[in-house]
C-alpha positions in Angstrom: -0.2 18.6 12.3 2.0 20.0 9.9 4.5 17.4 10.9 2.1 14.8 9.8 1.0 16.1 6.0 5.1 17.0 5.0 6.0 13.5 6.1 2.6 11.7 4.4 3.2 14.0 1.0 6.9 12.9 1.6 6.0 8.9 2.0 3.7 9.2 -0.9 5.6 10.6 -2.8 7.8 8.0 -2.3 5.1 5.2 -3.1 4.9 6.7 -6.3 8.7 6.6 -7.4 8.9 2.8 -6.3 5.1 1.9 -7.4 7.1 0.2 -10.7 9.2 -1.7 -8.5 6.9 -2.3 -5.9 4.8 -4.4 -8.7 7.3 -6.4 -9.8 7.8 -7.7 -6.4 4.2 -9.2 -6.1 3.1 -6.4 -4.0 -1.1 -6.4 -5.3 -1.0 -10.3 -6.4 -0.8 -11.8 -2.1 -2.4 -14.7 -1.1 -5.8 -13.8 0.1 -6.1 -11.3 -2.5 -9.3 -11.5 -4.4 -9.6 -11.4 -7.8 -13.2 -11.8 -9.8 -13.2 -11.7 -13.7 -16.5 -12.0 -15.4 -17.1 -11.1 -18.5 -17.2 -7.1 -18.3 -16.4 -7.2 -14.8 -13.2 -7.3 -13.1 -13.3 -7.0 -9.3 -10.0 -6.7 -7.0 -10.3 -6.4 -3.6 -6.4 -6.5 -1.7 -7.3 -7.9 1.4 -3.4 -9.3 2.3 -2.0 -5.9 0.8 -4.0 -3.8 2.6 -3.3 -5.4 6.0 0.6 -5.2 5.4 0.3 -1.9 4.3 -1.1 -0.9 7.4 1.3 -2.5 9.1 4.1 -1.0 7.2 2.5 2.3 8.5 2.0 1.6 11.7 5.5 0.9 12.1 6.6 3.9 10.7 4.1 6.5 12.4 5.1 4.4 15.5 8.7 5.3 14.5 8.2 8.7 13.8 6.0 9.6 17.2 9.5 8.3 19.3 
């Protein structure tokens, strides 16, 4: 278990020093990401990044558990 929460503060720690980059690179704005803008309303749901995402982390928890 301890394992686990060093190498998840570790990765998002990680996240956060590339979140900059990570925009630039379209990461948030994926086909099949849905965006609604009303007038005071602005509704984002990341449907594309979240399911790559979770595959990112599969892959490396699969990785990691070798």
């Amino acid at each position: 278990m301890s394992k686990f929460l060093i190498l998840l503060g570790i990765l998002l720690i990680v996240i956060g020093v590339l979140w900059p980059f990570l925009g630039k690179l379209g990461l948030g704005r994926l086909p099949g990401d849905i965006v609604i803008e009303r007038d005071n309303v602005h509704v984002y749901i990341p449907i594309t990044t979240s399911i790559l995402v979770s595959i990112l982390l599969s892959f490396v928890f699969w990785l990691f558990n070798r």
